[in-house]
py3Dmol code that shows the C-alpha trace and the ligand (Angstrom):
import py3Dmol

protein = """\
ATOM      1  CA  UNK A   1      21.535 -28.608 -11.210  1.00  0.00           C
ATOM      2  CA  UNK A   2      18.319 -26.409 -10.285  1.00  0.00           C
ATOM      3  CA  UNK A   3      19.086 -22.737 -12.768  1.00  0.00           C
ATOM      4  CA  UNK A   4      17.799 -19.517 -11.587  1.00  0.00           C
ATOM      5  CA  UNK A   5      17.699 -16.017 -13.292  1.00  0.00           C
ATOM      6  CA  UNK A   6      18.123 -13.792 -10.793  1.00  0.00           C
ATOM      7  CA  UNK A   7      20.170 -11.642 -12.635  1.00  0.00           C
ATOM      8  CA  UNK A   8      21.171 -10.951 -16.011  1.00  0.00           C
ATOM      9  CA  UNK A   9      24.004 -12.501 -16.225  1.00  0.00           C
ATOM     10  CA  UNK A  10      22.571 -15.916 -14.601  1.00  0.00           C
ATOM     11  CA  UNK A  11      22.464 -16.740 -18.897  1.00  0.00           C
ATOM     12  CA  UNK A  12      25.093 -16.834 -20.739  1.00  0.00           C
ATOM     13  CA  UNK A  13      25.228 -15.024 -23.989  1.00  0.00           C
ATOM     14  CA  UNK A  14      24.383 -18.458 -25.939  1.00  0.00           C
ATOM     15  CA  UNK A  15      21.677 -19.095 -23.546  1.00  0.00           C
ATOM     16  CA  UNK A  16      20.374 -15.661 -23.430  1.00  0.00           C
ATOM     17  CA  UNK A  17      20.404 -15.766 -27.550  1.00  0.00           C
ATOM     18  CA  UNK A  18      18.501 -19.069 -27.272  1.00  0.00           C
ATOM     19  CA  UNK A  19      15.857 -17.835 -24.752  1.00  0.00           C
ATOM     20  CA  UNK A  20      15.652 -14.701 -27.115  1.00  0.00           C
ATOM     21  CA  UNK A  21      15.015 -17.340 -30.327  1.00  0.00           C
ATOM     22  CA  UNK A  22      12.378 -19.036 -28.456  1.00  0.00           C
ATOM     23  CA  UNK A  23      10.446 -16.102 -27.201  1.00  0.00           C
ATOM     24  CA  UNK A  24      10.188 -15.152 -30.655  1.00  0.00           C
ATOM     25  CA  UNK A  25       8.921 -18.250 -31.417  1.00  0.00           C
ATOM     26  CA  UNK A  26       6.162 -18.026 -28.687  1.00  0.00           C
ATOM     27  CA  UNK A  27       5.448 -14.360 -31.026  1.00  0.00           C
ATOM     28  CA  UNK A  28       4.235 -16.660 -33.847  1.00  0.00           C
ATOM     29  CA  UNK A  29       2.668 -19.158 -32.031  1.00  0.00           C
ATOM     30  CA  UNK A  30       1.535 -19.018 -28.423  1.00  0.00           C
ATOM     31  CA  UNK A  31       1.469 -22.958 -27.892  1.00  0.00           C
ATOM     32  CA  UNK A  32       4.441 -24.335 -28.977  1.00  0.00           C
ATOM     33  CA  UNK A  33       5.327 -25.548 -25.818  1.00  0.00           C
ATOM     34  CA  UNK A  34       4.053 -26.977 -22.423  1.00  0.00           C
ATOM     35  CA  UNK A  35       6.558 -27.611 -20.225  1.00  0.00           C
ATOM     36  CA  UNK A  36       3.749 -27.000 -17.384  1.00  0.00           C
ATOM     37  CA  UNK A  37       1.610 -29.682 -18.278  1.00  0.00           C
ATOM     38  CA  UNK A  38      -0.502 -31.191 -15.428  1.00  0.00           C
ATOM     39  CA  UNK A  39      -1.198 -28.334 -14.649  1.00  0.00           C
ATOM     40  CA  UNK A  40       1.872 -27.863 -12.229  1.00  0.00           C
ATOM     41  CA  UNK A  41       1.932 -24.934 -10.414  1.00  0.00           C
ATOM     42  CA  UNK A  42       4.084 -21.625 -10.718  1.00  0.00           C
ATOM     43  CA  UNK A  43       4.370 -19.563  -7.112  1.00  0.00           C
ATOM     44  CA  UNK A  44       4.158 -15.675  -8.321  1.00  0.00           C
ATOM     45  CA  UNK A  45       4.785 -13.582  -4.711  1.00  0.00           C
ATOM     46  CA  UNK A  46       4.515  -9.870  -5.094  1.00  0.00           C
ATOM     47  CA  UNK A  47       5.816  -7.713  -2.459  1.00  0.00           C
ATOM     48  CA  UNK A  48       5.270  -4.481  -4.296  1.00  0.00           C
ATOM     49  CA  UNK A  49       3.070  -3.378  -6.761  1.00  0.00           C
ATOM     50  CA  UNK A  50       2.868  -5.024 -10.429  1.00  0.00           C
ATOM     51  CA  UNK A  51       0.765  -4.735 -13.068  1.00  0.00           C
ATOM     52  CA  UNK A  52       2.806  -5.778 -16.208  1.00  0.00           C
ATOM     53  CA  UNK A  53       4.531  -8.527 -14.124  1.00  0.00           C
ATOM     54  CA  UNK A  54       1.073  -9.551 -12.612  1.00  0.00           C
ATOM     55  CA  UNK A  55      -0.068  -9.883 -16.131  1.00  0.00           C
ATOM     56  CA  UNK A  56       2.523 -11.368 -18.250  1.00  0.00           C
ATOM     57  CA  UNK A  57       3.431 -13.959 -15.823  1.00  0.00           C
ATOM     58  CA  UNK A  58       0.078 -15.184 -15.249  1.00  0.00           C
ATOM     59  CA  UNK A  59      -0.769 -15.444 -18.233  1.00  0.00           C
ATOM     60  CA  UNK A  60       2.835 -16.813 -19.691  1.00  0.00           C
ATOM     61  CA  UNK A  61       2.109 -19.953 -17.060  1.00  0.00           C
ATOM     62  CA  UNK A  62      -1.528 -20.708 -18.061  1.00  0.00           C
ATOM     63  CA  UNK A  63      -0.191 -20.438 -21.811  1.00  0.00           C
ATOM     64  CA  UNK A  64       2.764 -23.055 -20.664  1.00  0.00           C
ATOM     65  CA  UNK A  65      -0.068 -25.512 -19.407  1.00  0.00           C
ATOM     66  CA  UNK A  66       0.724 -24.884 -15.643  1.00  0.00           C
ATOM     67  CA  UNK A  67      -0.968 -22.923 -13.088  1.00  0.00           C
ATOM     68  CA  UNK A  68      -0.252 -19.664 -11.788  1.00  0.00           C
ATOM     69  CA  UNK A  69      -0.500 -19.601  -8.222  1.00  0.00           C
ATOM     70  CA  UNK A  70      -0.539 -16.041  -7.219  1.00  0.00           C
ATOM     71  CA  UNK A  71       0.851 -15.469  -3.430  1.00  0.00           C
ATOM     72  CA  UNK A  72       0.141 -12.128  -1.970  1.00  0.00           C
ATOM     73  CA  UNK A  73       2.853 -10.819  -0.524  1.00  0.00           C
ATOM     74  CA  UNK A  74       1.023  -8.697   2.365  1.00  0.00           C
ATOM     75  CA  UNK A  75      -0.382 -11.658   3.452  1.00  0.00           C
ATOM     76  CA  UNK A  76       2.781 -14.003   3.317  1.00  0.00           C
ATOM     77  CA  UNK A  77       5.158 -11.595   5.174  1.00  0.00           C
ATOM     78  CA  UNK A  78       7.942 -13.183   3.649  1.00  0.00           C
ATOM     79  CA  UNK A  79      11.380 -12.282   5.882  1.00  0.00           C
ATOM     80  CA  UNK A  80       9.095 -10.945   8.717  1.00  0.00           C
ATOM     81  CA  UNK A  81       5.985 -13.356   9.701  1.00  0.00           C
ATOM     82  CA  UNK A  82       8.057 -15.862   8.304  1.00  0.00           C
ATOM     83  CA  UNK A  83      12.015 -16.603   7.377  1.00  0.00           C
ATOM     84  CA  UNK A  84      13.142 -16.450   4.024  1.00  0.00           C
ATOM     85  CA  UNK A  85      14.318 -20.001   4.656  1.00  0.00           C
ATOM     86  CA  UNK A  86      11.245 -21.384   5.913  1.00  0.00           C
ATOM     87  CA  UNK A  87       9.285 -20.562   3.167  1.00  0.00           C
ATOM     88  CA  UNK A  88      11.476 -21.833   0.788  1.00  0.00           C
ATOM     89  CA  UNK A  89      11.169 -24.953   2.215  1.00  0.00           C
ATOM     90  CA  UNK A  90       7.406 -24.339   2.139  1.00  0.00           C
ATOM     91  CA  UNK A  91       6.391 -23.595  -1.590  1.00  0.00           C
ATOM     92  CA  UNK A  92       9.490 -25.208  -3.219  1.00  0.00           C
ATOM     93  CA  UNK A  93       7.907 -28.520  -2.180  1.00  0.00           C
ATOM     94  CA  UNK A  94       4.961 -28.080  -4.107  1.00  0.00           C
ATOM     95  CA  UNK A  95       5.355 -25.719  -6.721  1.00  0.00           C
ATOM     96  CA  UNK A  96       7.549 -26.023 -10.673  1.00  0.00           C
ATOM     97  CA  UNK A  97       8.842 -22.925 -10.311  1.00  0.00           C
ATOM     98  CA  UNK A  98       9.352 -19.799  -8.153  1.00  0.00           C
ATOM     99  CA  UNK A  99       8.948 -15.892  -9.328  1.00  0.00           C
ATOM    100  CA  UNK A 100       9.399 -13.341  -6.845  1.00  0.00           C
ATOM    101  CA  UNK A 101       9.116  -9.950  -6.572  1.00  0.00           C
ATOM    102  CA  UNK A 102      10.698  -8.019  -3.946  1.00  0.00           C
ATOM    103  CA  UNK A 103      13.270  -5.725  -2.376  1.00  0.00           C
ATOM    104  CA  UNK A 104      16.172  -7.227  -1.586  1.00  0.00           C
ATOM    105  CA  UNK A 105      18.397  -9.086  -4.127  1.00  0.00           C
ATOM    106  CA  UNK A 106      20.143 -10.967  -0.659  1.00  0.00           C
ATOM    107  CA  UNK A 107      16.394 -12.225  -0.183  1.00  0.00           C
ATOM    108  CA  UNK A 108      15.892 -13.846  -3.614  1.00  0.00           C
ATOM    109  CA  UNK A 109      19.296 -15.481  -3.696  1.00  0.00           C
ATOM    110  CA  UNK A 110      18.836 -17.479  -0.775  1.00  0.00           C
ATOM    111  CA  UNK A 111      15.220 -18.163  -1.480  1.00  0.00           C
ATOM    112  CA  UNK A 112      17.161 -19.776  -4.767  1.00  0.00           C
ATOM    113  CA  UNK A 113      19.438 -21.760  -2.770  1.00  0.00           C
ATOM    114  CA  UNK A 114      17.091 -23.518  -0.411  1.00  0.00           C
ATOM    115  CA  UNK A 115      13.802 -23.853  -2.524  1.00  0.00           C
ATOM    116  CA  UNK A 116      14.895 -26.901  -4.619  1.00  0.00           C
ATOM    117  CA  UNK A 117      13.194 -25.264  -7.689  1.00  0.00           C
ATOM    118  CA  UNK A 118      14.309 -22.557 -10.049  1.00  0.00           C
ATOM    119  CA  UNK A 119      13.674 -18.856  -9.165  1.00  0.00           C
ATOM    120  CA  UNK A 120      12.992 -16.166 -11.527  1.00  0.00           C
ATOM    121  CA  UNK A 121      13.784 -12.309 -10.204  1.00  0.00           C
ATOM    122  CA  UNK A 122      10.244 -10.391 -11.270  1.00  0.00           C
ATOM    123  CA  UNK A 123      12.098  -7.434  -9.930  1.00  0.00           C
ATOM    124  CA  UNK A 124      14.371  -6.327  -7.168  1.00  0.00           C
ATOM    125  CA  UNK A 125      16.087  -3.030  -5.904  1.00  0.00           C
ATOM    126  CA  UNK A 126      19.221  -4.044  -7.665  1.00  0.00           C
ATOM    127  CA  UNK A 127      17.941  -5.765 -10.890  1.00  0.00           C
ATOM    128  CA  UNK A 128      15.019  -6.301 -13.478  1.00  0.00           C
ATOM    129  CA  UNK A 129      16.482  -8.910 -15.309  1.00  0.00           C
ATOM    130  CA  UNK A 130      13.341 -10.138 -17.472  1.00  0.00           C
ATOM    131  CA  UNK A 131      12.505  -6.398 -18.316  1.00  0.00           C
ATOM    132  CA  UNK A 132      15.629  -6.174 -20.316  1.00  0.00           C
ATOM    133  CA  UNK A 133      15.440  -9.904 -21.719  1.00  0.00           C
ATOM    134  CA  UNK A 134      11.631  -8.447 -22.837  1.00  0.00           C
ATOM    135  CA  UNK A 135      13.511  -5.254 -24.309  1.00  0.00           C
ATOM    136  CA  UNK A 136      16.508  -7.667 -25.862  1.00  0.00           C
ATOM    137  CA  UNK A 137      13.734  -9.409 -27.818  1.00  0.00           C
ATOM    138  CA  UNK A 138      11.924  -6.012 -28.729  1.00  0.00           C
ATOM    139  CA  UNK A 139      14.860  -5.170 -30.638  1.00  0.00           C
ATOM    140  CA  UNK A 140      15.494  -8.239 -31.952  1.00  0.00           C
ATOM    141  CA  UNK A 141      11.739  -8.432 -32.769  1.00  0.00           C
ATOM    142  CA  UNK A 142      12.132  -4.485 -34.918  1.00  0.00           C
ATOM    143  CA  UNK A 143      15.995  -5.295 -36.111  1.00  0.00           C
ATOM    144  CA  UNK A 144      15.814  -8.965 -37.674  1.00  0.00           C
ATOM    145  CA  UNK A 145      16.119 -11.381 -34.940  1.00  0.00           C
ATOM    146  CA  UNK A 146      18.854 -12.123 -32.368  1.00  0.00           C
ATOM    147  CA  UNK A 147      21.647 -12.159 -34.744  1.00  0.00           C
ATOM    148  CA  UNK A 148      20.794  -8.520 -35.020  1.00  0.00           C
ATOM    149  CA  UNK A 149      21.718  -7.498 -31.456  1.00  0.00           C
ATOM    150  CA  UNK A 150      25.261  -7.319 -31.137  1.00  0.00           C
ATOM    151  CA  UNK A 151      26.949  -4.254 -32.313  1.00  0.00           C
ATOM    152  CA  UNK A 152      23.695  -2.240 -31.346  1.00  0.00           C
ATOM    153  CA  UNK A 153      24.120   0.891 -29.384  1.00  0.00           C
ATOM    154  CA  UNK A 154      21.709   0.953 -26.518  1.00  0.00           C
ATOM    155  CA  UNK A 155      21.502   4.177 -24.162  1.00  0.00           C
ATOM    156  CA  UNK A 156      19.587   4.282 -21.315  1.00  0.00           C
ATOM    157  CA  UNK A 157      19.118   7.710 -19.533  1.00  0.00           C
ATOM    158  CA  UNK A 158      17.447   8.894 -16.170  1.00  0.00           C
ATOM    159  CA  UNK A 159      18.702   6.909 -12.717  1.00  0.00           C
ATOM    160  CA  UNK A 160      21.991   5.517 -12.951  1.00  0.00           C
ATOM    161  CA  UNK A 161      21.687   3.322 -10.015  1.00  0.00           C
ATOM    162  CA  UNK A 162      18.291   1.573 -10.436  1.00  0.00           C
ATOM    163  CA  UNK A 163      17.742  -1.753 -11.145  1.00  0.00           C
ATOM    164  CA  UNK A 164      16.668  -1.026 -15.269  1.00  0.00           C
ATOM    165  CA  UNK A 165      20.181   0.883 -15.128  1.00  0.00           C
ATOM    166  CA  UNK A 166      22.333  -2.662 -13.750  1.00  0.00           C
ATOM    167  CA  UNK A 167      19.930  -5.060 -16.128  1.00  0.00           C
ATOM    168  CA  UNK A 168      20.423  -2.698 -18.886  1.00  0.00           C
ATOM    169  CA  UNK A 169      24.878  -2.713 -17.691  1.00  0.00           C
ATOM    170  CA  UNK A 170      24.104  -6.709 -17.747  1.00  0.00           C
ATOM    171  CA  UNK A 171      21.860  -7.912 -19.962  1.00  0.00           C
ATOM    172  CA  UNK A 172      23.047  -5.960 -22.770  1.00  0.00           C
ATOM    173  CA  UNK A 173      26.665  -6.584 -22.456  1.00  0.00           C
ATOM    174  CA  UNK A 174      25.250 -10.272 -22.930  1.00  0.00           C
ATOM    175  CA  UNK A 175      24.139  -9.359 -25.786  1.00  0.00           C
ATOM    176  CA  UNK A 176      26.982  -7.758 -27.338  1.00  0.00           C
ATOM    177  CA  UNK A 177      25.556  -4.406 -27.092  1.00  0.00           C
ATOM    178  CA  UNK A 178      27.473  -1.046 -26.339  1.00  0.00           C
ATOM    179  CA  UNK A 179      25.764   0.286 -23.023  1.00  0.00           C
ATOM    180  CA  UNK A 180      25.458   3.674 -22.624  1.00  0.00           C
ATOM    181  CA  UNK A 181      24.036   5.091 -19.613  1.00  0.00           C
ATOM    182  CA  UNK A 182      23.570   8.899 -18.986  1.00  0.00           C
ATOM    183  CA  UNK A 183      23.167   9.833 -15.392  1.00  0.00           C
ATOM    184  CA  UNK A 184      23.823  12.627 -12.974  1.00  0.00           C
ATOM    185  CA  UNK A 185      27.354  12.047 -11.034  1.00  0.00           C
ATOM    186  CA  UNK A 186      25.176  11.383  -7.910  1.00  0.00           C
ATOM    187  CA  UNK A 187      23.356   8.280  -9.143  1.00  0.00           C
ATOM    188  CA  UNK A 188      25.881   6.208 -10.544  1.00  0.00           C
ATOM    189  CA  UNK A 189      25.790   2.215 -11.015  1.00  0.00           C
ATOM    190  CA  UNK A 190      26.952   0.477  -8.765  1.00  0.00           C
ATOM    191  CA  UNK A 191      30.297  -0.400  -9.034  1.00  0.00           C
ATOM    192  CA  UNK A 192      30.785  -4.473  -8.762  1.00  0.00           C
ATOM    193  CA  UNK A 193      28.030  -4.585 -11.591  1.00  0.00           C
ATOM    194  CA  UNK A 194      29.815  -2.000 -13.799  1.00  0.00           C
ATOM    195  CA  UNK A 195      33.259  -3.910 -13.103  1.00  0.00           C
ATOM    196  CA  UNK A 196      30.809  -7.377 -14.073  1.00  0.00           C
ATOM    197  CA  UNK A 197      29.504  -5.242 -17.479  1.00  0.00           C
ATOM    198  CA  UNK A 198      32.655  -4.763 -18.658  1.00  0.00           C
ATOM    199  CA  UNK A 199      33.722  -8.429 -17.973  1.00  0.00           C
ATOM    200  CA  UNK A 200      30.933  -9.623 -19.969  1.00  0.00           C
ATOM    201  CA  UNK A 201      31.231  -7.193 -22.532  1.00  0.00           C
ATOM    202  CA  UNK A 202      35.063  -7.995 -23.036  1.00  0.00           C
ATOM    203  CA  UNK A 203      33.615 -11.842 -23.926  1.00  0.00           C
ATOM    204  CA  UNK A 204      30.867 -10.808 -25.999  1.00  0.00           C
ATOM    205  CA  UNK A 205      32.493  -7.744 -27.990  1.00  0.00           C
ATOM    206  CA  UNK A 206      30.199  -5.268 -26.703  1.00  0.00           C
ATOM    207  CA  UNK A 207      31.012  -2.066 -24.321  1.00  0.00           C
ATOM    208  CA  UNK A 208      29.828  -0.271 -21.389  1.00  0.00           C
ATOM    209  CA  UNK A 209      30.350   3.539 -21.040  1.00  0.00           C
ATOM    210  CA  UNK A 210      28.785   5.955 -17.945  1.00  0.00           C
ATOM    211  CA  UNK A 211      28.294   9.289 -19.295  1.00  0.00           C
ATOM    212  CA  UNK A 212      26.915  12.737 -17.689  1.00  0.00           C
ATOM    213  CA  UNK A 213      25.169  14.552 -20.157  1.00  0.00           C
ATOM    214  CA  UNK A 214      22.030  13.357 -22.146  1.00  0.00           C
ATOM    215  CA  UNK A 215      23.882  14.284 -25.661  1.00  0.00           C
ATOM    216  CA  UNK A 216      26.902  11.870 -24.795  1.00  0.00           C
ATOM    217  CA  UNK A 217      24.356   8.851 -24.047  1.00  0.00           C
ATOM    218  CA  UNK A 218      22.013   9.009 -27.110  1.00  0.00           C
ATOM    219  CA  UNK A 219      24.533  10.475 -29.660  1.00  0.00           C
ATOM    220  CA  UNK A 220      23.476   7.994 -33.105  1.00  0.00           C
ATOM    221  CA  UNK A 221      21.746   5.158 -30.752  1.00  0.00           C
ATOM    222  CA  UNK A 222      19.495   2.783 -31.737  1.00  0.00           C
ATOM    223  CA  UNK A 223      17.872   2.289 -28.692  1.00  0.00           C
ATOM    224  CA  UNK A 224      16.537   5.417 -26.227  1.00  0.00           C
ATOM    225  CA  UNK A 225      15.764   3.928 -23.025  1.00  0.00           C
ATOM    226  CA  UNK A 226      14.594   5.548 -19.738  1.00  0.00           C
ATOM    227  CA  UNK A 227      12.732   4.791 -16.581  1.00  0.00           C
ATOM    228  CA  UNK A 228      10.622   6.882 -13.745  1.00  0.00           C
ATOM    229  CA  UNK A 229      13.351   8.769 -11.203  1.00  0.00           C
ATOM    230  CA  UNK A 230      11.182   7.674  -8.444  1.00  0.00           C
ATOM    231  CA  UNK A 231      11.466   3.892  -8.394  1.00  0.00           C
ATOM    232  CA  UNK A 232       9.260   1.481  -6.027  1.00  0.00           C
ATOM    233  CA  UNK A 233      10.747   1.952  -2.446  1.00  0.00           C
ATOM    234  CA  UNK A 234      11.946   5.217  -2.732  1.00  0.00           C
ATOM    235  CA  UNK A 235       8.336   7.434  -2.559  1.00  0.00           C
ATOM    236  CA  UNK A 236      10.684   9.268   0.503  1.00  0.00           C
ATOM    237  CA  UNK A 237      13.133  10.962  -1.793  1.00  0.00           C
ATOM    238  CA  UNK A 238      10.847  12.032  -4.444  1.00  0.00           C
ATOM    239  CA  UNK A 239      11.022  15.402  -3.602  1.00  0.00           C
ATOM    240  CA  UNK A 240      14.943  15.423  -3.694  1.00  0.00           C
ATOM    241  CA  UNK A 241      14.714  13.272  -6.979  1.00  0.00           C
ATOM    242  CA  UNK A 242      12.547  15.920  -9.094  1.00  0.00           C
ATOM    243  CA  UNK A 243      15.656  18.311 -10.069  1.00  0.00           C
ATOM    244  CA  UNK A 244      18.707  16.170 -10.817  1.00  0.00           C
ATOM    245  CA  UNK A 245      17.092  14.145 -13.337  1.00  0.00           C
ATOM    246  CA  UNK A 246      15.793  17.126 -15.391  1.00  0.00           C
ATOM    247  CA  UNK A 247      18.793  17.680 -17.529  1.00  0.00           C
ATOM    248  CA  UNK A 248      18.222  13.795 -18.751  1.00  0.00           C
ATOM    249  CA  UNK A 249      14.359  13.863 -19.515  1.00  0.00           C
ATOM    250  CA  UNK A 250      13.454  12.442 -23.292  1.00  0.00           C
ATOM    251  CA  UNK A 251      12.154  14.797 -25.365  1.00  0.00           C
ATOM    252  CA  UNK A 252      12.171  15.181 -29.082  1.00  0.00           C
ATOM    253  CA  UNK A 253      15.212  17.295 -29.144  1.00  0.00           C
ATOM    254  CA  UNK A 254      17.579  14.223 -27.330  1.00  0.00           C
ATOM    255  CA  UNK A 255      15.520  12.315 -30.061  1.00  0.00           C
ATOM    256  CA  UNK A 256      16.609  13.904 -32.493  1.00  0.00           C
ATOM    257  CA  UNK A 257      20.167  13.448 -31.782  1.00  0.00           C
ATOM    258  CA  UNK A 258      20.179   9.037 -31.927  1.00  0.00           C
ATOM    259  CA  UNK A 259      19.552   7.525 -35.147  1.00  0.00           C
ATOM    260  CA  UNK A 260      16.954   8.237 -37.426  1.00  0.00           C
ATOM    261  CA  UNK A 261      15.239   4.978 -36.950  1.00  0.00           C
ATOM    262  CA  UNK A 262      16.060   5.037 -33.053  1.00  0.00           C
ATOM    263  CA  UNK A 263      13.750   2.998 -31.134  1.00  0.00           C
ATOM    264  CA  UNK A 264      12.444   4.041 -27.771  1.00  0.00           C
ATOM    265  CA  UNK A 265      11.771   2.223 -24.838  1.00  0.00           C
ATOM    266  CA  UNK A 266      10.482   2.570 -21.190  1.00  0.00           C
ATOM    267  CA  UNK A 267       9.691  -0.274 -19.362  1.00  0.00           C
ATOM    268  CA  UNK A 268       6.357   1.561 -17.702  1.00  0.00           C
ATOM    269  CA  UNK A 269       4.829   2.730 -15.759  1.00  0.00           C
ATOM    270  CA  UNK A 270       5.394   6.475 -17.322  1.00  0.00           C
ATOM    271  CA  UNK A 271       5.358   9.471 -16.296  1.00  0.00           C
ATOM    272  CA  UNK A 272       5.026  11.944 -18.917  1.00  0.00           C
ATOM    273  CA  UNK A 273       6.481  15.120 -18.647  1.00  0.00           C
ATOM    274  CA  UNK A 274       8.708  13.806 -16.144  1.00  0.00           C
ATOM    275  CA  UNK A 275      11.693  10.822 -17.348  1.00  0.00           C
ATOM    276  CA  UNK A 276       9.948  11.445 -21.106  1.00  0.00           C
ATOM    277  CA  UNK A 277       7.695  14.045 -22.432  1.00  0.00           C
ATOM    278  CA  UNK A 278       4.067  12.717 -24.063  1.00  0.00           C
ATOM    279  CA  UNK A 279       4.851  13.251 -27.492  1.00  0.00           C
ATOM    280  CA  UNK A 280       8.062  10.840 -27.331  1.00  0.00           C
ATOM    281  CA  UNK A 281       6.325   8.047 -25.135  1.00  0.00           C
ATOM    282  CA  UNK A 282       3.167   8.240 -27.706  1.00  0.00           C
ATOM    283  CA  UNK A 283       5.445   9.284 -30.699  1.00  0.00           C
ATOM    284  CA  UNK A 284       6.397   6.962 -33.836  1.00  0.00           C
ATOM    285  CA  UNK A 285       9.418   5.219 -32.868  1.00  0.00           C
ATOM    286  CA  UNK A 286       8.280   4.182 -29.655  1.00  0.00           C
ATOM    287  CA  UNK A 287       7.811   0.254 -29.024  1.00  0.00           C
ATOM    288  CA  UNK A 288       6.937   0.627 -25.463  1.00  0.00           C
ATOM    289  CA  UNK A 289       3.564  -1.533 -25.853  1.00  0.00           C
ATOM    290  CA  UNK A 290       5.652  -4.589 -27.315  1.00  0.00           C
ATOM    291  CA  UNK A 291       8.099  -4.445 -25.054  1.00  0.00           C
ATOM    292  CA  UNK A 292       5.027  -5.149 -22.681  1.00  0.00           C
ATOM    293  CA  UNK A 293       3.808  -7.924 -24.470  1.00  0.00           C
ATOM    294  CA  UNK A 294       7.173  -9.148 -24.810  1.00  0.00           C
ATOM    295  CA  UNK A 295       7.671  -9.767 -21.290  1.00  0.00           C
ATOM    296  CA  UNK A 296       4.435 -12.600 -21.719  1.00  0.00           C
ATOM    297  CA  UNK A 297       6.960 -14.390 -24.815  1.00  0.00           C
ATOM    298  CA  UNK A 298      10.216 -13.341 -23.297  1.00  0.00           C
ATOM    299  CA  UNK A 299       9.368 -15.081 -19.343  1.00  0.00           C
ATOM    300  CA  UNK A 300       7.623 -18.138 -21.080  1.00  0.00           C
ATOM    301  CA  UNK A 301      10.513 -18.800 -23.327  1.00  0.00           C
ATOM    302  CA  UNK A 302      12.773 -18.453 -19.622  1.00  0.00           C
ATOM    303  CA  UNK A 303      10.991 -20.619 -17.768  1.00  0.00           C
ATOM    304  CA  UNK A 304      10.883 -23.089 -20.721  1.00  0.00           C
ATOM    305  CA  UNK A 305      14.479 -22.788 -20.584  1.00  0.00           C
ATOM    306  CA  UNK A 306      14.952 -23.304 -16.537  1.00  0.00           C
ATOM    307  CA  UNK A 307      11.976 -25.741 -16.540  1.00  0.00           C
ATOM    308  CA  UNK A 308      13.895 -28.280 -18.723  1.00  0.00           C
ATOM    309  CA  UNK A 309      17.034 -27.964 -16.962  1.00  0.00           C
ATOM    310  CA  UNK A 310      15.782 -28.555 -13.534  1.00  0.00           C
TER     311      UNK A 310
END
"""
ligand_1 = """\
8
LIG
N 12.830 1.251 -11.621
C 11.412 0.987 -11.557
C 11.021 -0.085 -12.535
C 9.543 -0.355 -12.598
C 9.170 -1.487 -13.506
C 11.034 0.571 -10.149
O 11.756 -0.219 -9.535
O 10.018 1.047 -9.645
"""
view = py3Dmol.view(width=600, height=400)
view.addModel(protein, "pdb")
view.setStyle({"model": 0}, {"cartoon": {"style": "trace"}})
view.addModel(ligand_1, "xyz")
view.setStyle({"model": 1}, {"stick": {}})
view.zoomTo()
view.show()
């Protein structure tokens, strides 16, 4: 059967822990594995902007032996010039894999049922599943491997109802991690996924708590997480998006309130001054540039994974 990660919970915790393991295996050595040999070739469709993704998943296939076939999504059209469907048909004939970046989560899913070859979400409005598998090895990578992960407080603060916010509810109740995310009452998560977060976390002896003030979220955390207020597709509402958030920026006084040796993370781009203040984002216990190159171990060790299941 053909897997896909097109959201968090597409592994299970044993299969996220082994994707996790491997990735930090690519850390050491780069070449371990070539599942791509030939080269065959990865389709990598962006329908809005990348640069981390572009990067990282580019790269990740070259490293794998394959060859990244970079599809611009202005010129494909994909759901407009041309049917989900029919593309599907299209690339998944000729390509190993399939990574997509777009807007619609309804989109991806049936690109993954008619394309014959896995499909990796490289970011949708409802999820950004291999952000958080890249921030699940960053902690693994500072707190002694993937053993280390369960039991870990993780907050995340800022926009309750983005797609970091529902991989962060996912992913990390995977991982056996108690979820905290701070958020104004008018951004909450979305409800199936929180009701899917607790699920998880029932099985994997983790937790997943919604709180409304920023002391509540990062009280003795390990992890500080937050994202811009303003994600991709919603440039309309910035305006009404400046105030709300304010209470929930990062600065060095929420800092001060997680653990001593809290990490922090933002999966970029920042905006300082904004979601997290310069001095945090650029401060000491900041990981934010290996959480970036984690997303070139963390998507090689997933399509690894998919690659030999196919
Ligand atoms: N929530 C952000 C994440 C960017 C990587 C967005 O969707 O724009």
């Amino acid at each position: 059967m053909v897997r896909h990660f097109l959201r968090d919970d597409d592994l299970t915790p044993r299969e996220q822990r082994q994707v996790i393991e491997l990735a930090l295996a690519f850390r050491d050595d780069r070449f371990i594995r070539s599942p791509l040999v030939g080269p065959r070739a990865v389709a990598i469709i962006f329908d809005k902007p990348t640069l981390r993704t572009q990067v990282s998943f580019t790269t990740g296939v070259a490293e794998l032996g394959g060859y990244p076939l970079l599809v611009d999504g202005k010129l494909a059209q994909i759901g407009r010039r041309e049917s989900v469907a029919d593309t599907a048909h299209v690339i998944g004939r000729q390509v190993a894999a399939i990574v997509w970046r777009t807007f619609e989560q309804a989109h991806l899913a049936e690109m993954a049922e008619l394309a014959g070859v896995p499909v990796v979400n490289a970011l949708t409005d409802a999820f950004h599943p291999c952000q958080v598998l890249a921030d699940l090895v960053t902690l693994a990578q500072h707190r002694g491997g993937a053993a280390a992960l369960a039991g870990s407080t993780f907050a995340y603060v800022g926009d309750g109802a983005n797609n970091m916010a529902h991989s962060y509810l996912l992913g990390g109740a995977t991982a056996g991690l108690h979820v905290r995310v701070g958020t104004p009452a008018g951004y909450l998560p979305d409800a199936q996924v929180l009701e899917d977060a607790r699920r998880i976390a029932a099985e994997t002896g983790g937790s997943v708590r919604v709180v409304h003030t920023i002391e509540e979220a990062v009280a003795g955390a390990d992890v500080v997480a937050t994202d811009t207020w303003v994600s991709m597709g919603q440039e309309d509402e910035a305006a009404e998006r400046e105030t709300p958030f304010v209470p929930f920026r990062v600065d060095a006084a929420a800092l001060a309130l997680a653990a001593p040796d809290a990490l922090v993370m933002h999966c970029l781009p920042a905006y300082r001054g904004k979601e997290i203040t310069a001095e945090v984002l650029d401060g000491p216990q900041s990981v934010v540039w290996d959480e970036a190159e984690n997303r070139l171990h963390a998507q090689k060790a997933l399509l690894t994974y998919l690659l030999e299941r196919a």
